[in-house]
Each structure stands twice: as C-alpha cells, then as structure tokens.
DRENVEX-983994 format. One record per residue (C-alpha): residue number from 1; x, y, z. Coordinates in steps of 0.02 Angstrom, whole numbers. Layout:
N
<vexfi nr="NUM" east="X" north="Y" up="Z"/>
...
end
This chain:
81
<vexfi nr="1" east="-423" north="-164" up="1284"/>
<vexfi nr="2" east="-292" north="-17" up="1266"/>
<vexfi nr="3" east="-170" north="-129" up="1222"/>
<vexfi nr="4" east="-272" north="-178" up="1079"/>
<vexfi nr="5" east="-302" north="-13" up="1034"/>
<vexfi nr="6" east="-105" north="16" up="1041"/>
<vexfi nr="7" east="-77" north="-112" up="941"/>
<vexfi nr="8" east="-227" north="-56" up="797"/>
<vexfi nr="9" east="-132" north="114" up="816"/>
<vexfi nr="10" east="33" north="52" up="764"/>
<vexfi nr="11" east="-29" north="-63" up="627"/>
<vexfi nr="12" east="-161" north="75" up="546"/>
<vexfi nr="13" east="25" north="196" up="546"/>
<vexfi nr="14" east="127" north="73" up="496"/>
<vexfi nr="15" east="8" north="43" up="338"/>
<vexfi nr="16" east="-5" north="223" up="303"/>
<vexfi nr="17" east="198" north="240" up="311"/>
<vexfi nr="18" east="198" north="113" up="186"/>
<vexfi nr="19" east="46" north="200" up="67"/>
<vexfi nr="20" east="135" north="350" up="71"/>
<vexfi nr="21" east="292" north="264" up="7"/>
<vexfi nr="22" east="210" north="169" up="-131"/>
<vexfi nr="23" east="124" north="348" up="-184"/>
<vexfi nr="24" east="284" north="445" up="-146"/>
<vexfi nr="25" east="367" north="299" up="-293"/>
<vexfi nr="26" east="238" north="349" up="-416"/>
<vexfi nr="27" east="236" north="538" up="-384"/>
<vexfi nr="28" east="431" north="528" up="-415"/>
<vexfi nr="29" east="411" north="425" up="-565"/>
<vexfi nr="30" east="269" north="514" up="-657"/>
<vexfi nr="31" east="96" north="474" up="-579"/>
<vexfi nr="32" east="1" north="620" up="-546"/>
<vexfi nr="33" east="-40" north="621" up="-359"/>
<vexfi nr="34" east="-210" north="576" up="-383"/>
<vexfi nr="35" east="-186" north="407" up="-490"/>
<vexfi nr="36" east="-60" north="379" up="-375"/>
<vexfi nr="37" east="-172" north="383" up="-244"/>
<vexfi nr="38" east="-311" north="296" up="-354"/>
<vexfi nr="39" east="-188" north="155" up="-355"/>
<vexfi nr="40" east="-155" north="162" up="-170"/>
<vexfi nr="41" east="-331" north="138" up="-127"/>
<vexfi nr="42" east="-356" north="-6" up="-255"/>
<vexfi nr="43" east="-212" north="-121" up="-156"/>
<vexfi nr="44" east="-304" north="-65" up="11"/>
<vexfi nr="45" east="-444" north="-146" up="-66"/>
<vexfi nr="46" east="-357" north="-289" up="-109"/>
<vexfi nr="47" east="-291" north="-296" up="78"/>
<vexfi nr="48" east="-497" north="-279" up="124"/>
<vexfi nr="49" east="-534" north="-414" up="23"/>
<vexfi nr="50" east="-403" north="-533" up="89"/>
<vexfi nr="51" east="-477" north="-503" up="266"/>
<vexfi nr="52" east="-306" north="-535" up="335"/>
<vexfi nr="53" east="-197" north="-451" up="465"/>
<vexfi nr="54" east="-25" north="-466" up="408"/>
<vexfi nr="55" east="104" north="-466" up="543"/>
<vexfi nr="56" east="216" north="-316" up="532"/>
<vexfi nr="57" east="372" north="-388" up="459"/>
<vexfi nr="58" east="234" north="-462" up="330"/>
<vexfi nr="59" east="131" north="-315" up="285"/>
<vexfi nr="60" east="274" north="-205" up="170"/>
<vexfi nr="61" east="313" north="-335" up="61"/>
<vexfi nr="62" east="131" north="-403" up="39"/>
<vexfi nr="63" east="63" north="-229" up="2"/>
<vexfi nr="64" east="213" north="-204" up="-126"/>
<vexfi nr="65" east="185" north="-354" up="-205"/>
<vexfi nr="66" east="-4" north="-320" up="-232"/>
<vexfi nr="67" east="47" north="-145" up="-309"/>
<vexfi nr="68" east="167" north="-216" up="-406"/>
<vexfi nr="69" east="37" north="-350" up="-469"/>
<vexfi nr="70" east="-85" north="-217" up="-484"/>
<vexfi nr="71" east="39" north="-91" up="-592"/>
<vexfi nr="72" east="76" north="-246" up="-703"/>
<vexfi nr="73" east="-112" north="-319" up="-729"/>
<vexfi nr="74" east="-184" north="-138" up="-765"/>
<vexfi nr="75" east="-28" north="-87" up="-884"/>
<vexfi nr="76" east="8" north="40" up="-771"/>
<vexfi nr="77" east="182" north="119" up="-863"/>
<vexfi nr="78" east="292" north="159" up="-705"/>
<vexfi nr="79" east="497" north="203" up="-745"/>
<vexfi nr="80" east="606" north="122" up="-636"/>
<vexfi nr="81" east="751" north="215" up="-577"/>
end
C-alpha cells in the first residue's frame, strides 16, 4: 500500500500547486486573498462532487476550466493581464 500512498501524496500536492496558482491569479489581479480562496474551495467542491480522479496531465486544465466556469457563472470581475 505505500505505493498508493505515494501516489495520493503526489496527486493531493499536485492539486494544491495548482490551488495556489489559481489563488496566486486572483491575488495578482484584485481578489482579496480570502475570496480568492473562497473561490478555490468552491472548484474543490466541484472536483468533490464529480467524484473523479483526474489523471495528472488532466487535473490543471479541468480545475482551470471549472474556475473559469465558476468566475464566469458567479460574475466574478477578474482583469486579465
């Protein structure tokens, strides 16, 4: 089972690399950290809810696509640089 366990370890990092980027993005472009944050944990929700496990080559893109869905449905105003 440790290489199970390796491979939970990687994923759970790899989808806080990617949090941190999407809240890093909205810090930089206005968010205050904790709506930023707020929004974070609604597209880990989302994830949740999917009850999925995305390969890793899958996971950026799916997460970003949810935040972006998410910024768009909630009229989230974020400035693109």
């Amino acid at each position: 089972m440790k290489g199970g366990n390796m491979k939970i370890n990687h994923y759970e990092k790899e989808l806080i690399n990617i949090a941190n980027e999407i809240i890093g993005f909205l810090i930089n472009n206005g968010a205050k950290k904790n709506d930023a944050q707020d929004i974070m944990q609604d597209v880990f929700v989302k994830l949740l809810q999917a009850d999925i496990i995305l390969a890793s080559d899958k996971l950026r893109p799916w997460l970003y696509r949810v935040f972006m869905t998410f910024i768009v449905d909630k009229n989230v105003i974020v400035i693109f640089c």
